[in-house]
C-alpha positions in Angstrom: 246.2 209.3 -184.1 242.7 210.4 -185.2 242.6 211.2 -188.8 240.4 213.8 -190.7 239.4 212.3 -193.8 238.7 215.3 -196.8 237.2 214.2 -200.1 237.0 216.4 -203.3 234.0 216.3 -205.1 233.0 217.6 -208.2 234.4 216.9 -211.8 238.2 216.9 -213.1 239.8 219.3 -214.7 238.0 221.8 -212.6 241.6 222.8 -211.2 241.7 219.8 -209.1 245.3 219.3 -209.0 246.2 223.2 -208.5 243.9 223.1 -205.1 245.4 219.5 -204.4 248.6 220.6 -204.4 248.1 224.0 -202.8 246.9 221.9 -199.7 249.4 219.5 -199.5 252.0 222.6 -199.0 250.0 222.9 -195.5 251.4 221.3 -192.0 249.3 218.5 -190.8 247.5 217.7 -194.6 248.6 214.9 -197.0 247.1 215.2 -200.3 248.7 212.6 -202.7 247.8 212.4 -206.4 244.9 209.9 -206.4 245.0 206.5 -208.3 241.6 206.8 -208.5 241.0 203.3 -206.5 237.0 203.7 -205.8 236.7 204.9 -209.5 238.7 202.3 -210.8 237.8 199.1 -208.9 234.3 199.8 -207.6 233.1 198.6 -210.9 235.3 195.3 -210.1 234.4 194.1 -207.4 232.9 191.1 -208.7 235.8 189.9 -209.3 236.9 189.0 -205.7 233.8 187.1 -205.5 232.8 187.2 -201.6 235.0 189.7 -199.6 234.0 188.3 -196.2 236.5 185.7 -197.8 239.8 186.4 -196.0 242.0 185.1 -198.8 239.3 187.4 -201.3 240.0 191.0 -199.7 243.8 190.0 -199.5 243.6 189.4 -202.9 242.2 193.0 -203.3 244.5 194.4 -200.7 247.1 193.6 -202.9 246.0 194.8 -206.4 245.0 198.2 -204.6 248.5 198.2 -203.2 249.7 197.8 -207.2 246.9 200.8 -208.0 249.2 202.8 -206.1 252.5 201.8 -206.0 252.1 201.7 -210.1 250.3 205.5 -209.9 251.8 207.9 -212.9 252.8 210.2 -210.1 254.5 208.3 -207.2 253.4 208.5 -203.7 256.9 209.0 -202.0 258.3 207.7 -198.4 255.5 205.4 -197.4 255.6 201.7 -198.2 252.3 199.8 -197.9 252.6 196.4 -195.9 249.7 194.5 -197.2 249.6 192.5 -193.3 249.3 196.2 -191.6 246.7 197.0 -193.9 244.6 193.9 -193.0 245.0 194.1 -189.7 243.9 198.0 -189.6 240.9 197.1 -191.5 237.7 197.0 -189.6 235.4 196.0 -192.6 236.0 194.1 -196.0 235.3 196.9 -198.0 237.3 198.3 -200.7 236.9 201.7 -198.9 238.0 200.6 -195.9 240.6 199.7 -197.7 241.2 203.4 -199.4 240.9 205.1 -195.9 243.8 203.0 -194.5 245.9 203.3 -197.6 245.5 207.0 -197.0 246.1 206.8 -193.1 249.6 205.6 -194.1 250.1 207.8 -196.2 249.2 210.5 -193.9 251.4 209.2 -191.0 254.1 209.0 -193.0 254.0 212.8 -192.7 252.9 213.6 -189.8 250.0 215.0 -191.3 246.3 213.8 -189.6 244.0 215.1 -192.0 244.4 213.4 -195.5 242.4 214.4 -198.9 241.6 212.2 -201.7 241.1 214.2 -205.1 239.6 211.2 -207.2 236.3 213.7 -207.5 234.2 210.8 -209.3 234.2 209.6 -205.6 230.7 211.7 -205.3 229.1 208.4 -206.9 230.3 206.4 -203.7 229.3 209.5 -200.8 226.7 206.9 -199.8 229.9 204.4 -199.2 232.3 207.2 -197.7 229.7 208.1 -195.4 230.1 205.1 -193.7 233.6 205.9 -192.6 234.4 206.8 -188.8 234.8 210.0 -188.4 232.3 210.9 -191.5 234.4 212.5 -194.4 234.0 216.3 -195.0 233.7 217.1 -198.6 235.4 219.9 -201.0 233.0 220.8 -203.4 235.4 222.5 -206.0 233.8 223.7 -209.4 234.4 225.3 -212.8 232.1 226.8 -215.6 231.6 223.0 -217.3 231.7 224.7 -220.9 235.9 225.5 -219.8 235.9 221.9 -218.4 234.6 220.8 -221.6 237.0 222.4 -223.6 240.0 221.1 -221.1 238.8 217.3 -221.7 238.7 218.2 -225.4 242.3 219.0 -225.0 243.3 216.3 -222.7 244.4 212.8 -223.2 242.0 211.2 -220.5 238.0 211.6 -220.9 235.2 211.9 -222.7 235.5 213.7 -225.9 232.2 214.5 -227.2 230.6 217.9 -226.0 227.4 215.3 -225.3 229.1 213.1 -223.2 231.1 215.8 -221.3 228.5 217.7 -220.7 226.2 214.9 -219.4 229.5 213.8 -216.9 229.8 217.2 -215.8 226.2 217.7 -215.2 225.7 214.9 -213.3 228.6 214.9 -210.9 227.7 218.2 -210.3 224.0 217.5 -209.8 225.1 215.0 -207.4 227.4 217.5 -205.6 224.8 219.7 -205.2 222.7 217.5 -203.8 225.2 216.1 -201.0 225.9 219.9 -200.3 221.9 220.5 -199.2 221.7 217.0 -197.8 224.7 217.4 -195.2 225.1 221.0 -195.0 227.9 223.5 -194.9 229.7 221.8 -191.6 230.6 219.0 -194.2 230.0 220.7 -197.1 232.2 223.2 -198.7 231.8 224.8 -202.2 234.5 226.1 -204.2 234.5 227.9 -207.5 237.5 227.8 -209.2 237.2 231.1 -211.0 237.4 232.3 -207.2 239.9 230.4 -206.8 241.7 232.0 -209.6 240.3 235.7 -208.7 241.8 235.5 -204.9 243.6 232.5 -203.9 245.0 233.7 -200.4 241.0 234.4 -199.4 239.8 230.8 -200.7 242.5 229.2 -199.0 241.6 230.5 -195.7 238.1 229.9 -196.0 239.1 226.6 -196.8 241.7 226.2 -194.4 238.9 227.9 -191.9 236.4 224.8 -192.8 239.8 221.9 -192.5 240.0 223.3 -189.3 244.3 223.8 -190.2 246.7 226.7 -190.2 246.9 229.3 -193.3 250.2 229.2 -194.5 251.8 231.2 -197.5 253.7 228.2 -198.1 250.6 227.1 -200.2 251.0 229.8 -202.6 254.8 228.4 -203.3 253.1 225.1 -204.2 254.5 225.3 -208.1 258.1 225.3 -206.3 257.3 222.0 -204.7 258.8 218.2 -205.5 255.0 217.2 -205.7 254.2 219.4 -208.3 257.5 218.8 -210.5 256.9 215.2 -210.1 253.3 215.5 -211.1 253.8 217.7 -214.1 256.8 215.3 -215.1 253.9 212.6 -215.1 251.6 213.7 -218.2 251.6 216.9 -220.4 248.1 217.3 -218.9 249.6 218.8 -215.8 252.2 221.0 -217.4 250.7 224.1 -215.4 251.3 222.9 -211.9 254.9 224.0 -211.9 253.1 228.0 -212.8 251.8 230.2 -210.4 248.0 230.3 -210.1 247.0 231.7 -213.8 244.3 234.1 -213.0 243.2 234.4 -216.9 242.6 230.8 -216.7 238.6 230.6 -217.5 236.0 231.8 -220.2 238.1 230.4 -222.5 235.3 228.4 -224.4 234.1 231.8 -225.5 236.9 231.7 -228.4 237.8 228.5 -228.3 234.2 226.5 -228.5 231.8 226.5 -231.5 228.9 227.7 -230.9 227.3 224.4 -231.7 229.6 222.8 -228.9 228.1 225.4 -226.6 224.3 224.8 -227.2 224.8 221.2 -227.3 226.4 221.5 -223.6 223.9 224.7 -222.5 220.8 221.7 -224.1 222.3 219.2 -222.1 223.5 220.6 -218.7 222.4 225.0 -218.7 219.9 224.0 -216.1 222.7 222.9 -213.9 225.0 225.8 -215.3 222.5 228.4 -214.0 222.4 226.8 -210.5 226.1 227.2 -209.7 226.1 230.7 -210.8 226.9 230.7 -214.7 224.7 232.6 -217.2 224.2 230.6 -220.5 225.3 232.1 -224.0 221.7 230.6 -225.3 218.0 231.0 -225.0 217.3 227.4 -223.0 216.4 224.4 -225.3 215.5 221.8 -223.1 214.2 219.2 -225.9 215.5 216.0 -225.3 218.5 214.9 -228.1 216.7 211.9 -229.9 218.7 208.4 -229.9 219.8 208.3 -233.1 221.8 211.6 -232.4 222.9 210.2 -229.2 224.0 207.0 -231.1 226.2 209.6 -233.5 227.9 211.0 -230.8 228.6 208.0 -229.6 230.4 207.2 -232.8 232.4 210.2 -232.7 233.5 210.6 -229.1 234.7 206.7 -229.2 236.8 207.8 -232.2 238.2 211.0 -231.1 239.0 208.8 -227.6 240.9 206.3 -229.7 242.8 209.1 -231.6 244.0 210.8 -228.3 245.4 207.4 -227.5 247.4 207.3 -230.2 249.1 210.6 -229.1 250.2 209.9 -225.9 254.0 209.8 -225.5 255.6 206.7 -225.1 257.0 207.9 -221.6 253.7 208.6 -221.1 252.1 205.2 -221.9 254.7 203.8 -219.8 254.0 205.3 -216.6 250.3 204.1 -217.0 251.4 200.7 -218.3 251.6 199.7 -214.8 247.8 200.2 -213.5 246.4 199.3 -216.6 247.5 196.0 -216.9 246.3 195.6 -213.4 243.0 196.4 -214.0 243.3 194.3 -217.2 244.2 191.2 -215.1 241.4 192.4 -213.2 238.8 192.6 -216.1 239.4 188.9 -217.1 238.8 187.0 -213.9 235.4 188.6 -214.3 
């Protein structure tokens, strides 16, 4: 079988796992909730030492087969056979190693186009792009001052409007980027306030771009195991078992300070302004000095350590298992 492979770009909580979802309602597409693996073990790598190795890229095979099998939200009826793996491998690569975890996954459904959602993946287009067939991209984004105010609310992430803002801006700077680089046959932008606005239309565009069938299944997608399974993973994804909440944006208007709103319009309104957003300030584009940098620093690792402290303890268990992989990880480096 020849396999489609889709990657979402952009930043999360952007409606990531609403579209996700929605997509994995449709025949012939698997769209699993990522374990982020080129996120999370990209910066790794030097612990495997030399991956031309053989017994080195087993060694990865298997903690990217943990990754998974220890993701928050499960990724039922496929079991991955580290040998199969190996032997469908044509690279030592760690994605090569991503593409054929989500091959299996797609075959287990009879689905041949697969999607992963880990949307930091934009840093490593330059490594998906070596993939055979070339990936086609989903370039789904959201007013960044919302997504700011989501990550603010959310147990993952940065917490500090500073280092939000500067995320968001460059992942989206980066998307843009890839868009005018590869064009709109790879290329296709989404904005989620669209999204929101008329989901049947963006579907079939989308659907239209996949090259796969419409199907008002994908408007039931709140009904579907996937979704109860994910939202029974994390409070963060309580709203996948909803229906699509059309109100759902311009939220920072009442719920942002104005000072968290210049500091992100200072930091990221030129990028705002390309995809479409008009800023609540007159432009500063002065430059933050360090030590103000170094004070949000401060705060956002404090604020970080205080959301840990509020995760449930079901909740800290079903991360458990991929942290201390990656913590295993950590110290052989």
């Amino acid at each position: 079988m020849t396999f489609t492979p889709v990657q979402m770009i952009g930043t999360q909580r952007s409606g990531s796992n609403l579209l996700r979802l929605m997509l994995n309602q449709l025949k012939g597409v698997s769209a699993p909730h990522p374990p982020h693996i080129l996120e999370r073990l990209m910066p790794l790598l030097p612990a495997y030492g030399d991956l031309e190795i053989p017994g080195n890229f087993e060694t990865l095979i298997a903690d990217v087969c943990t990754l998974v099998e220890t993701n928050p939200v499960p990724w039922t009826g496929v079991t991955l056979n580290q040998k199969v793996i190996l032997d469908r491998c044509e690279t030592a690569t760690l994605p090569e190693i991503t593409r054929v975890v989500y091959e299996l996954k797609a075959e287990s459904e009879g689905a041949h186009i697969w999607m992963c959602k880990s949307m930091a993946n934009i840093r490593y287009a330059d490594e998906l792009e070596k993939y055979d067939p070339k990936p086609l991209y989903v370039h789904l984004f959201r007013d960044g001052r919302d997504v700011a105010l989501s990550f603010k609310k959310a147990i993952v992430g940065e917490k500090h409007i500073y280092h939000i803002a500067r995320q968001w801006k460059e992942e989206q700077d980066a998307s843009v980027d890839l868009y005018e680089k590869l064009g709109g046959d790879r290329v296709i932008r989404l904005r989620y306030e669209d999204l929101l606005r008329n989901p049947q239309a963006e579907l079939k565009r989308l659907c239209g771009f996949l090259d796969v069938e419409y199907s008002e299944s994908a408007m039931a997608y709140h009904e579907s195991d996937e979704s109860k399974e994910t939202a029974n993973s994390g409070l963060m994804w309580q709203n996948v078992v909803k229906p699509v909440l059309a109100d759902n944006h311009n939220k920072f208007l009442k719920e942002l300070s104005q000072e968290d709103i210049r500091i992100f319009e200072r930091v990221a309104g030129d990028t705002l302004e390309t995809l479409g957003y008009e800023l609540q300030f007159e432009r500063n584009q002065s430059p933050f000095r360090e030590e103000e940098i170094a004070g949000f620093t401060e705060i956002n690792e404090h604020l970080k350590a205080e959301f840990r402290k509020k995760l449930r303890p079901e909740d800290l268990e079903k991360r458990r298992g991929q942290e201390e992989l990656l913590k295993s990880v950590r110290a052989r480096m």
